[in-house]
Every structure is written in structure tokens, then in C-alpha cells.
C-alpha positions as CSV (number, residue, x, y, z in Angstrom):
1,X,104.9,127.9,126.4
2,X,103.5,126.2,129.8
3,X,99.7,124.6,129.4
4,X,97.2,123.8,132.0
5,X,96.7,120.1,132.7
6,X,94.1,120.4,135.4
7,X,91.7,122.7,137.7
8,X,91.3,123.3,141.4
9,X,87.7,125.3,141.9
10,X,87.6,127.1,145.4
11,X,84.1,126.3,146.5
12,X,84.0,125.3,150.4
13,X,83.3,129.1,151.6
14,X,79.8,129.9,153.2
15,X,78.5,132.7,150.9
16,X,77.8,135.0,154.0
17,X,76.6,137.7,151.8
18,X,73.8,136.0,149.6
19,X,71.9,134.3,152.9
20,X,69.5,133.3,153.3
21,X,70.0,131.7,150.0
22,X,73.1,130.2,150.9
23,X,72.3,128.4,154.4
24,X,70.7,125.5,152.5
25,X,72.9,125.6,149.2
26,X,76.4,126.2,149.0
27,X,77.4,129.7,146.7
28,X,78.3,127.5,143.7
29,X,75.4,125.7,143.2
30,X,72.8,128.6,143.5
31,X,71.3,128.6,140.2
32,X,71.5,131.7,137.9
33,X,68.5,131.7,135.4
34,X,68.6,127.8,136.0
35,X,72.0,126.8,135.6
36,X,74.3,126.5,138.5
37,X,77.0,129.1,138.7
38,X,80.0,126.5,139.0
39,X,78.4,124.6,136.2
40,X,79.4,127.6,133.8
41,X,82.9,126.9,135.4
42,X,83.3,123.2,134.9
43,X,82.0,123.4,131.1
44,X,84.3,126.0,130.6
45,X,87.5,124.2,131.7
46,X,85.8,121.0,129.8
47,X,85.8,123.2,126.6
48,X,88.7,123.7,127.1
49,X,90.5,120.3,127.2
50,X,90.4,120.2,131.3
51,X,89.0,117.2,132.8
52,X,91.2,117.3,135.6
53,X,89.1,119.0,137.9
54,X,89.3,119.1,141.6
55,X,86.5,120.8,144.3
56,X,88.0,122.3,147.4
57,X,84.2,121.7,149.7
58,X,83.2,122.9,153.0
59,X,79.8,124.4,153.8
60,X,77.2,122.3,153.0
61,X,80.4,120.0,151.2
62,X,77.4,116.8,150.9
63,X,75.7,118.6,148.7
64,X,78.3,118.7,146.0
65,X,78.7,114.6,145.5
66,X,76.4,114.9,143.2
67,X,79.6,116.7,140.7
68,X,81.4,113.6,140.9
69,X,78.7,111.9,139.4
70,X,77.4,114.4,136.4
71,X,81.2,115.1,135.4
72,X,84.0,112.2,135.0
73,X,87.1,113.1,136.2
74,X,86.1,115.4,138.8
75,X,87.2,115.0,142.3
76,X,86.4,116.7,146.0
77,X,88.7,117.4,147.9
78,X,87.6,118.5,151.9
79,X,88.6,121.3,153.8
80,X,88.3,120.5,157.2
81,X,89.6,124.3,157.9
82,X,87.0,126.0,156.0
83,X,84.8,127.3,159.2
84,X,87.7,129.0,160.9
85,X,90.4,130.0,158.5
86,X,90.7,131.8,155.5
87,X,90.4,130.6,151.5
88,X,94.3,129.8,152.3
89,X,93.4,126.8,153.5
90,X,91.5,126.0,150.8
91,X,94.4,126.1,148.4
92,X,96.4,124.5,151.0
93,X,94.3,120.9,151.6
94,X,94.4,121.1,147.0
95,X,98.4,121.8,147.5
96,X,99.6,118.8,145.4
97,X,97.6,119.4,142.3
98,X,99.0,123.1,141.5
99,X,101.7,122.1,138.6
100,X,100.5,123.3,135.4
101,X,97.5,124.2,137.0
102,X,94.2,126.5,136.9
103,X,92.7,127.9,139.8
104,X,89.6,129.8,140.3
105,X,86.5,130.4,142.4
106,X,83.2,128.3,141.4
107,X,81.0,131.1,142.5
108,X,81.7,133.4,139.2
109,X,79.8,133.1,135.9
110,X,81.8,132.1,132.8
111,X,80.3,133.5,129.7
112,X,83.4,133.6,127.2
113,X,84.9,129.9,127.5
114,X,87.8,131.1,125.4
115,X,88.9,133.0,129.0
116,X,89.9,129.5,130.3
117,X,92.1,128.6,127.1
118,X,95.1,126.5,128.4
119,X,98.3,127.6,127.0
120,X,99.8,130.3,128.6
121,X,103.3,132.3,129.0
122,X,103.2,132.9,132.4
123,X,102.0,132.8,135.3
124,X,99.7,135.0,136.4
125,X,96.3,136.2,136.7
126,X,93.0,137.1,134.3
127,X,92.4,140.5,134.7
128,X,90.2,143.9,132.9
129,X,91.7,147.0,132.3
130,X,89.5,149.6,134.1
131,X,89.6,153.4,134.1
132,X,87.6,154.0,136.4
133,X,87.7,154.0,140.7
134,X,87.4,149.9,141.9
135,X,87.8,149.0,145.2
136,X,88.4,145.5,143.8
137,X,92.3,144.0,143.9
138,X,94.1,146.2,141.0
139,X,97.5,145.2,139.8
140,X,100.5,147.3,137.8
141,X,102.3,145.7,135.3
142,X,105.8,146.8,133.3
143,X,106.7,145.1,130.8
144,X,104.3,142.1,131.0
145,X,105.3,141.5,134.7
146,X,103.2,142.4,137.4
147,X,105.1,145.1,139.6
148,X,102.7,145.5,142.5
149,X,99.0,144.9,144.0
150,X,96.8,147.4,145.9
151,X,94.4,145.6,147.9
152,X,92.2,148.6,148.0
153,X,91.6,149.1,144.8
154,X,92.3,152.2,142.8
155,X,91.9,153.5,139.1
156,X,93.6,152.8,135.8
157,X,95.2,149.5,136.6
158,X,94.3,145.6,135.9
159,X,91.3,144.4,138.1
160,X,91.9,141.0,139.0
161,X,89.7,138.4,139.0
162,X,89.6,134.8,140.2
163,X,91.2,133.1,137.4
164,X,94.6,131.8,137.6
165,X,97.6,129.7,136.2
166,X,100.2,128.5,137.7
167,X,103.4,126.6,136.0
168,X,104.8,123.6,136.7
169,X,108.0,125.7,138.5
170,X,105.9,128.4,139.8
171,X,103.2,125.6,141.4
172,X,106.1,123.8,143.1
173,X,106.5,127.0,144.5
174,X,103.4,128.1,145.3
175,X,103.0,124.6,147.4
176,X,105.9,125.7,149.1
177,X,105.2,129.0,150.5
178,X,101.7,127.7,151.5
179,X,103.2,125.0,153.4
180,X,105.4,127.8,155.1
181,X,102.5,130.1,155.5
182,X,100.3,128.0,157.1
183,X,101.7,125.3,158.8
184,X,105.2,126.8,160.6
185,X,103.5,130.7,160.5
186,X,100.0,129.9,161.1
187,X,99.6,132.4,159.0
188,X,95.6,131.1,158.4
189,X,93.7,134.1,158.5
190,X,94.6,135.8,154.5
191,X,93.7,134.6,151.3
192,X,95.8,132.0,149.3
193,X,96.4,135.1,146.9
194,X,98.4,137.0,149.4
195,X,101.0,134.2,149.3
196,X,102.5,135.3,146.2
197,X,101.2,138.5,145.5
198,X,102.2,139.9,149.3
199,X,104.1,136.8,151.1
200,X,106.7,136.4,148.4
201,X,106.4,138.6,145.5
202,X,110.3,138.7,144.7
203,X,109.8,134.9,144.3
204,X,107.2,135.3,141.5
205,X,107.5,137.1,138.0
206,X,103.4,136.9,137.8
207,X,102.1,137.8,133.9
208,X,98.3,139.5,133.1
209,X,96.2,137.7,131.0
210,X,93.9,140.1,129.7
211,X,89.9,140.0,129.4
212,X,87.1,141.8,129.0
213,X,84.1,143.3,131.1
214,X,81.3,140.5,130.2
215,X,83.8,137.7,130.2
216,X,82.7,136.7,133.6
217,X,80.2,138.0,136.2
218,X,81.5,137.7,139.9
219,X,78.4,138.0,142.2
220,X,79.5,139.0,145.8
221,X,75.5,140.1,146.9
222,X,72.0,139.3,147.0
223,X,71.2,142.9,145.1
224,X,73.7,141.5,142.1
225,X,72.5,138.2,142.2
226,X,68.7,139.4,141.5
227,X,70.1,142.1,138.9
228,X,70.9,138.7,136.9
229,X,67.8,136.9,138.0
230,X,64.4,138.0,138.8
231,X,63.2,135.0,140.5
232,X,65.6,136.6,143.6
233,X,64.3,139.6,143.8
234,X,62.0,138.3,146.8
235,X,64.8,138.3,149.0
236,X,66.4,141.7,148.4
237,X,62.8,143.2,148.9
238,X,62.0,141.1,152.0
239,X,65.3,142.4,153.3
240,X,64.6,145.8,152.7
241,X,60.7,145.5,154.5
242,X,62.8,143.9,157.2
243,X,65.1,146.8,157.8
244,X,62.1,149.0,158.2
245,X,60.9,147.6,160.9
């Protein structure tokens, strides 16, 4: 049985679809019904056992010192790549922390802690079975081993969400092929998950962790983000007048 030892939270992006909200605070720290959505992240992992914690920053990266203060143990870690490539770079400038490690996005809501539980079997992804038509990332699995990813989406397959660990072996690797990808292909442009799911799949025998719908909340949009709070609805109406005009 592998176990997580530590945490890398994606978090330098620029949250393109929730401006304005975003030009003056980062994603992560938009507050949700007054807590801060990578707050519900870092407790988690803390609930956890996970004090380990590094911040991959970009956009607005100042704004996130204040992190380092309210949790011990937590660390930022700059991208200086974050305004022209893609999240690959991200994983790529947090390279040497990925053994035994958990990676995920600090712009999601964690509502079930026990998600984030450390010991795992392998590595892999947390995902939901859904029946129905996503156009999220769906993966098929036999046999507990994850056989192939549609980037479009699809219907009755695991939806995977941004919650991930990575084994000692299977981090060494993963440092690796990022390494590869982006410095000798300049391969900058895809996201860090295309390197094993797409780059090297053969390389990986990835497992599926399952959850359920309420687990966590990803919010990719202004309209979700005022479905959860009311006190953003302003900006989704505003919009709207705006288009009419």
C-alpha cells in the first residue's frame, strides 16, 4: 500500500472565465460563502495528516504569501511560465516534490475530507461514475486499470476530476517525462495530465479512486460560481445587461 506524504496545489492560472472577479484575486482565493475555495483544500489535506503542502503561484502570486503565514508547513513555489504556457509548467517548476504525492487544483471545493484520505493502491485519479453525456475528461477502466481517456467527454465512464496520487515509482516517472516534454519537446502548450494519460500511457498502470457527485464542487464560471453564492449574482446579471447593449 503506497501513502501520500505531501501536496502540490495548482493555483498560478488566471481564472479567465470568472473575471472580473479574478483580475484582482487569484481563482483560489475567491471566497465561496466566505471561505476561500483553496482553504477547503488545504484543511482537507491537513485532515488528512498532510502538512506538506506546496502552492504552484502565478497570477496575482503576492497575494498568496499570506498561506505561508496562516498554515505551517506550506510553501510557494513560482511559476515564471504561467502567462504563456500551459498548467504543464505548473507541475513542472513543483517536479521534485511528486513522490508519494497528491496533486490537485486549489480552485475546487472540498466538501467530503475523507476524498483526500492518504493511503492508496495505485496511482491514479479521483473520479464519479456518470451515466449520463459529460463533456468533461471520462476515463475506461478494466480490471481496476485505466485503459483509455476521451478528452471530449462521453457517457457511462469515470469523470475525472482534479485529484490525484502519484507513487513514489510512478512520481519519479512522472518527473521524467515532464522533464522530456517540456524542456527537449517544448511540448509547453497541454496540460500536465496529458503526460501520462496521452504522452506515455504504456508507461503508467493508472488506478480510479472512486467518489461521489457532492464530494467536490469544481466551478469553471461566473453563472456556477453565483449558483453557490448569491452575493455574485451582480456580476452574472451585469454581464447579461452588458450583452444587450
Amino acid at each position: 500500500m503506497n501513502r501520500v506524504e505531501r501536496a502540490i496545489i495548482m493555483a498560478a492560472g488566471f481564472g479567465k472565465r470568472m473575471q472580473p472577479i479574478t483580475l484582482h484575486t487569484p481563482k483560489p482565493l475567491v471566497k465561496v460563502n466566505g471561505v476561500r475555495m483553496i482553504d477547503t483544500v488545504i484543511r482537507g489535506l491537513q485532515e488528512n495528516g498532510i502538512t506538506e503542502i506546496y502552492v504552484v503561484v502565478g497570477h496575482l502570486k503576492e497575494k498568496f504569501s499570506i498561506l505561508e503565514q496562516e498554515y505551517p508547513g506550506l510553501k510557494l513555489i513560482e511559476n515564471p511560465y504561467y502567462d504563456t504556457c500551459n498548467n504543464i509548467s505548473s507541475l513542472y517548476v513543483a517536479r521534485e516534490h511528486l513522490e508519494n504525492a497528491m496533486i490537485l487544483d486549489g480552485d475546487q471545493l472540498v466538501y467530503n475530507p475523507e476524498i483526500l484520505a492518504v493511503e492508496f493502491e495505485r496511482s491514479g485519479y479521483n473520479c464519479i461514475w456518470t451515466e449520463e453525456k459529460t463533456d468533461e475528461w471520462l476515463l475506461t477502466e478494466t480490471q481496476g486499470v485505466v485503459t483509455s481517456c476521451s478528452r471530449t467527454g462521453g457517457e457511462k465512464g469515470w469523470q475525472l476530476y482534479s485529484v490525484s496520487r502519484w507513487s513514489k515509482e510512478d512520481g519519479q516517472k512522472l518527473k521524467q517525462h515532464l522533464e522530456r516534454e517540456f524542456e527537449e519537446k517544448k511540448n509547453t502548450q497541454i496540460y500536465w495530465d496529458d503526460v501520462a494519460l496521452f504522452c506515455y500511457p504504456q508507461e503508467y498502470q493508472l488506478g480510479i479512486r472512486q467518489m461521489h457527485r457532492g464530494d467536490i464542487v469544481e466551478i469553471d464560471s461566473l453563472e456556477e460560481l453565483a449558483e453557490l453564492d448569491e452575493s455574485y449574482r451582480k456580476y452574472v446579471e451585469g454581464g447579461r445587461e452588458n450583452e444587450g447593449k
